[in-house]
PADREN-657550 format. One record per residue: residue in one letter; x, y, z of N, C-alpha, C in turn. Coordinates in steps of 0.2 Angstrom, whole numbers, padded with zeros to 4 digits, always signed. Example, Ala and Ser with C-alpha at 12.3 -4.5 7.8 and 13.67 -1.06 7.14 Angstrom:
# residues 2
A+0066-0028+0039+0062-0022+0039+0066-0016+0039;S+0064-0011+0035+0068-0005+0036+0064+0000+0039;
# end
This chain:
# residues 100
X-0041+0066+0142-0045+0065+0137-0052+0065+0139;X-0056+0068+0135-0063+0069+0136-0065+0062+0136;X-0071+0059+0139-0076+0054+0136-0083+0055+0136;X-0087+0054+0131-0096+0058+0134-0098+0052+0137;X-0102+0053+0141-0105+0049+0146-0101+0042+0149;X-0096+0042+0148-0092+0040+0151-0093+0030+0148;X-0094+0030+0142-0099+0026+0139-0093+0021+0136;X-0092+0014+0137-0087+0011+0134-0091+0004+0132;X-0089+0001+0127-0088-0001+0122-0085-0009+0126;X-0085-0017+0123-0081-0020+0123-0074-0019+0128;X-0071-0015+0122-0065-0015+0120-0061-0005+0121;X-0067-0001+0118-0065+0003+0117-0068+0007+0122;X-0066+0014+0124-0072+0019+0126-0073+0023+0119;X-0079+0025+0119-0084+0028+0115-0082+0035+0119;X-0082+0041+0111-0081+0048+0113-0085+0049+0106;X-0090+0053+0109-0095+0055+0105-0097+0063+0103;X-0096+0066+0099-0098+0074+0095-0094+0077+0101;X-0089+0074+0101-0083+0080+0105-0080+0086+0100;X-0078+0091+0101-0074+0095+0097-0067+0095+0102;X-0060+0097+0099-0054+0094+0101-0051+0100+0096;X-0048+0106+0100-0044+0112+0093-0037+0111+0099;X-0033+0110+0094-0025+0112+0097-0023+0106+0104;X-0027+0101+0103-0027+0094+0109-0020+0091+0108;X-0020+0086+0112-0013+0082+0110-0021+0076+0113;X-0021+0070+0107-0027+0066+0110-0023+0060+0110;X-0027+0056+0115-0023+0048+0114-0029+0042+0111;X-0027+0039+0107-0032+0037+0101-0034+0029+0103;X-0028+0025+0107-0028+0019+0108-0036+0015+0110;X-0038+0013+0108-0042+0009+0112-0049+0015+0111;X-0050+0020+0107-0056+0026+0107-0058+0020+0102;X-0066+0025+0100-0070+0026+0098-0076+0032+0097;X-0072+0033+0090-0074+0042+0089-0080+0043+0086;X-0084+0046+0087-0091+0046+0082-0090+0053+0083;X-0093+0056+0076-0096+0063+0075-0091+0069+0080;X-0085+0068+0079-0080+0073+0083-0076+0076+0077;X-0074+0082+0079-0070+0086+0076-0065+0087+0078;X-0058+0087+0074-0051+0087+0079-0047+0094+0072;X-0046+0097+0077-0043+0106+0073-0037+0105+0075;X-0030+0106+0071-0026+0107+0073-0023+0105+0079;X-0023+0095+0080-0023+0093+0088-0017+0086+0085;X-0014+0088+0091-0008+0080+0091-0011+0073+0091;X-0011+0070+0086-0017+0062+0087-0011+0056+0089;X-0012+0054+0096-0005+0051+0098-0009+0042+0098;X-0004+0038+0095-0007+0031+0092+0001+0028+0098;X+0000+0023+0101+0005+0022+0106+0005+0014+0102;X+0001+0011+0099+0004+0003+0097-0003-0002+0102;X-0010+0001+0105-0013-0003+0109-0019-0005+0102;X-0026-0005+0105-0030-0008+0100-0032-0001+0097;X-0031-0001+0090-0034+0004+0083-0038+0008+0086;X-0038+0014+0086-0044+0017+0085-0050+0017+0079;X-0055+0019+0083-0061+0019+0076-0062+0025+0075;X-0066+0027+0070-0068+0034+0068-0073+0034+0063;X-0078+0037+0065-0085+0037+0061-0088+0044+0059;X-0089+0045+0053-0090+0053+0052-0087+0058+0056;X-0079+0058+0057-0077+0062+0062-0074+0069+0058;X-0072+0073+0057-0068+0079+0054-0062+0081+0056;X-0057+0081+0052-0049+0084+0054-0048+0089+0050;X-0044+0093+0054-0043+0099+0052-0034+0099+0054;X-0029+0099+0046-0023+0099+0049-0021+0094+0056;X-0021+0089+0056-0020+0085+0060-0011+0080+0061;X-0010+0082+0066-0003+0079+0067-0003+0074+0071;X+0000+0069+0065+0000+0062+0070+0008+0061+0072;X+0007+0057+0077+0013+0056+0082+0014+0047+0085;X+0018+0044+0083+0017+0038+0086+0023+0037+0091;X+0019+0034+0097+0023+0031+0104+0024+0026+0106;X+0029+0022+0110+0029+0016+0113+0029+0010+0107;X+0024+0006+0107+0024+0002+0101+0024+0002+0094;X+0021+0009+0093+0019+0011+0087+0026+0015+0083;X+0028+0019+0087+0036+0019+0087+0041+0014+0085;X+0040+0009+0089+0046+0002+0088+0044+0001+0080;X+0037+0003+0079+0035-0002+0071+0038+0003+0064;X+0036+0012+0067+0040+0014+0062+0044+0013+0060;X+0049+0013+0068+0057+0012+0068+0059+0003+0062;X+0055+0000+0063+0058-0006+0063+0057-0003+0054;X+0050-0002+0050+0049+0000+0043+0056+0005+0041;X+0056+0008+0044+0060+0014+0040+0068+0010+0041;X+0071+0006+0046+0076+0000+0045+0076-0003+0038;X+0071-0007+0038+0070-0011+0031+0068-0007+0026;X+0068+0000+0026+0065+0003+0022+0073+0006+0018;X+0075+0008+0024+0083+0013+0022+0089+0006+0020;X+0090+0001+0022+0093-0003+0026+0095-0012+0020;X+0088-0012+0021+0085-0019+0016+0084-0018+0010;X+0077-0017+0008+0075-0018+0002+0068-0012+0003;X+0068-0006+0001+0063-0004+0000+0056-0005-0003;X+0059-0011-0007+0052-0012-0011+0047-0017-0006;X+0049-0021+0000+0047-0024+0005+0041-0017+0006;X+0043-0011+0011+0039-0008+0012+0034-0005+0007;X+0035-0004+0003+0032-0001-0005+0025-0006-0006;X+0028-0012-0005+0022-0017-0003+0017-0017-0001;X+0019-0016+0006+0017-0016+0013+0011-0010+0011;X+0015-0005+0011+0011+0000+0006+0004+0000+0003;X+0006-0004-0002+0002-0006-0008-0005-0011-0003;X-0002-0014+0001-0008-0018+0004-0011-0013+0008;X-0009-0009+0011-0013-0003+0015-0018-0001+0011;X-0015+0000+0004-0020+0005+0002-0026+0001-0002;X-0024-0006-0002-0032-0009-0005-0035-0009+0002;X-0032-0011+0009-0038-0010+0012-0038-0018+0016;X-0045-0020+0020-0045-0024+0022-0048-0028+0016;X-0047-0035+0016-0050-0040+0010-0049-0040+0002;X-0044-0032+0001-0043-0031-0004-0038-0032-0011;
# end
């Protein structure tokens, strides 16, 4: 994984007006400003969220590993398994958002 100036953040590192076509990138703990991601594997492993600030995606395939995998695995149990309307919910709060 690229970093520009090798610049971090807190928490995160900072990857700034990168271009990324056909990548497999790993997202945990970035900080993306002003990048472009073409046709690239966007890998979320379960560590701290990535950010994203005017960035552009072009066909983007996401992938989750490690933790983030254990959380699909666990939704799609209570999804197939339980009560669907559990995740429906879950859902439903995604899409108002924070505070919403």
């Amino acid at each position: 994984m690229r970093e520009s100036n090798g610049q971090r953040s807190a928490d995160r590192t900072e990857v700034i007006d990168e271009t990324f076509d056909g990548e497999r990138v790993l997202l945990d703990a970035k900080h993306f400003e002003d990048c472009h991601f073409d046709t690239c594997t966007l890998v979320y492993r379960g560590g701290t969220p990535p950010n994203f600030v005017r960035c552009d995606f072009a066909a983007p395939h996401f992938v989750f590993e490690g933790s983030a995998q254990n959380t699909i695995q666990l939704m799609s149990a209570i999804y197939n398994g339980i009560d669907e309307r559990i995740i429906e919910k879950t859902f439903d709060e995604i899409r108002k958002g924070p505070g919403g």
